[in-house]
C-alpha positions in Angstrom: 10.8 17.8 2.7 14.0 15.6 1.8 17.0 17.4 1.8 19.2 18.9 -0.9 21.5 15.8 -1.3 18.9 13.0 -1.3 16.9 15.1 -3.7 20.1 15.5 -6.3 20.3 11.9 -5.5 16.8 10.8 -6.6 17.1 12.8 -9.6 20.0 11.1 -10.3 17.7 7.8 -10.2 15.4 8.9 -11.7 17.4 9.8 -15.2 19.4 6.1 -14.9 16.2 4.3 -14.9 14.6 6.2 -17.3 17.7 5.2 -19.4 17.9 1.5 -18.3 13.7 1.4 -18.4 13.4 -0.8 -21.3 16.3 -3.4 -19.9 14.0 -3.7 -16.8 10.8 -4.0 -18.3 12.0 -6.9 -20.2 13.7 -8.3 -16.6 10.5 -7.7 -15.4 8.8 -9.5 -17.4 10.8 -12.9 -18.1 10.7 -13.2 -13.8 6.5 -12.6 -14.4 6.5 -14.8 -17.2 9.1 -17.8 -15.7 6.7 -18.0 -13.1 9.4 -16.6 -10.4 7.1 -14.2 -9.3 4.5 -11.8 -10.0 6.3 -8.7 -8.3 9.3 -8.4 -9.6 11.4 -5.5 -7.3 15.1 -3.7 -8.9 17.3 -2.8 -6.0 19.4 0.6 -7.0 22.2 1.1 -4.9 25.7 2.3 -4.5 27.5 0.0 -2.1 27.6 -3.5 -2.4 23.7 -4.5 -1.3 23.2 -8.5 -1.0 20.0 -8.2 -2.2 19.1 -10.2 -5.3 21.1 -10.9 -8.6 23.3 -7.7 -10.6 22.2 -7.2 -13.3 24.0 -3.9 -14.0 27.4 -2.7 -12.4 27.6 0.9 -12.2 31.2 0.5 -12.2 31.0 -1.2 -15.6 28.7 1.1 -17.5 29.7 4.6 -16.0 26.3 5.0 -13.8 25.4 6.1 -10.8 23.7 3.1 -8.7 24.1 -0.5 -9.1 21.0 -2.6 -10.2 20.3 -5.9 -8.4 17.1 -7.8 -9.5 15.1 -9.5 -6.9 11.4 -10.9 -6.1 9.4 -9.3 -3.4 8.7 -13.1 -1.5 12.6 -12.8 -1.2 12.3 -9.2 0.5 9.6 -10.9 2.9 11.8 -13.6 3.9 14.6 -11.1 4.8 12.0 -9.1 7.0 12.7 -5.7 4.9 9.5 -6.6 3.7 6.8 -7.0 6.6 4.1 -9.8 5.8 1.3 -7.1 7.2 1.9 -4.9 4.3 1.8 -7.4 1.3 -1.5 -5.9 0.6 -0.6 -2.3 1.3 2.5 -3.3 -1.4 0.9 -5.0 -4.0 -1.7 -2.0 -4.7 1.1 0.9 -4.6 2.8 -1.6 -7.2 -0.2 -1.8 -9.3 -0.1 -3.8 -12.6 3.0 -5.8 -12.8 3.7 -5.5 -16.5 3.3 -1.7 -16.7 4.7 -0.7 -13.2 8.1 -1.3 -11.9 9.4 -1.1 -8.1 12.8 0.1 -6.8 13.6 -0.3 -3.7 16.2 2.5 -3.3 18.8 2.0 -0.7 20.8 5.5 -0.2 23.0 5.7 2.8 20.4 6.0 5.8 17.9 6.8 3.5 15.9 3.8 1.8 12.6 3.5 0.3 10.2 2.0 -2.3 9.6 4.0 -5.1 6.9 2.4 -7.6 6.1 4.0 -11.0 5.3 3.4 -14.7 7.9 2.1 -17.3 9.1 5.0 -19.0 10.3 5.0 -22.8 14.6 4.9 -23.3 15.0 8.3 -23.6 17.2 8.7 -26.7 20.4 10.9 -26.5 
């Protein structure tokens, strides 16, 4: 069971993408679609993570976690992704223009989290 704090924190995630879906759908898709890659992966974090391009400052826009845009044959040449699970990966990902990966880096704690684009939720 994650604790208290990473569970606020995931939350937290959770309602920024959900806000931002629609921006990285369409990320998502010109990398698919410029033949960069076919697995396309958004890094959320709150430091200053050297992994793939920002494409959203939290600073700037008032949000929680960062948003750097990056390809999962980058995350394999930095060993953070292990070439024995590229299979194991690319079926948790699923279909690449409905699903998105975020690879979560929070404090100690960092994981994958793959799920469906979700509708901009409207305020």
């Amino acid at each position: 069971m994650l604790n208290k704090e990473i569970e606020a924190a995931l939350k937290t995630l959770e309602k920024q993408i959900a806000e931002i879906s629609e921006m990285l759908k369409e990320v998502s898709h010109d990398i698919i679609d410029g033949g960069f890659s076919n697995y396309p992966i958004f890094v959320a974090h709150q430091e200053s993570a050297k992994i793939g391009e920002m494409i959203l400052d939290r600073t700037e826009f008032d949000f929680p976690f960062s948003i750097n845009a990056t390809v999962m044959e980058r995350l394999i040449e930095l060993n953070i992704l292990n070439q024995n699970k590229i299979d194991d990966f690319t079926k948790a990902y699923g279909e690449n223009k409905k699903n998105i990966c975020i690879l979560w880096l929070y404090g100690e704690h960092s994981q994958f989290i793959f799920t469906p684009f979700l509708k901009t939720a409207k305020a």
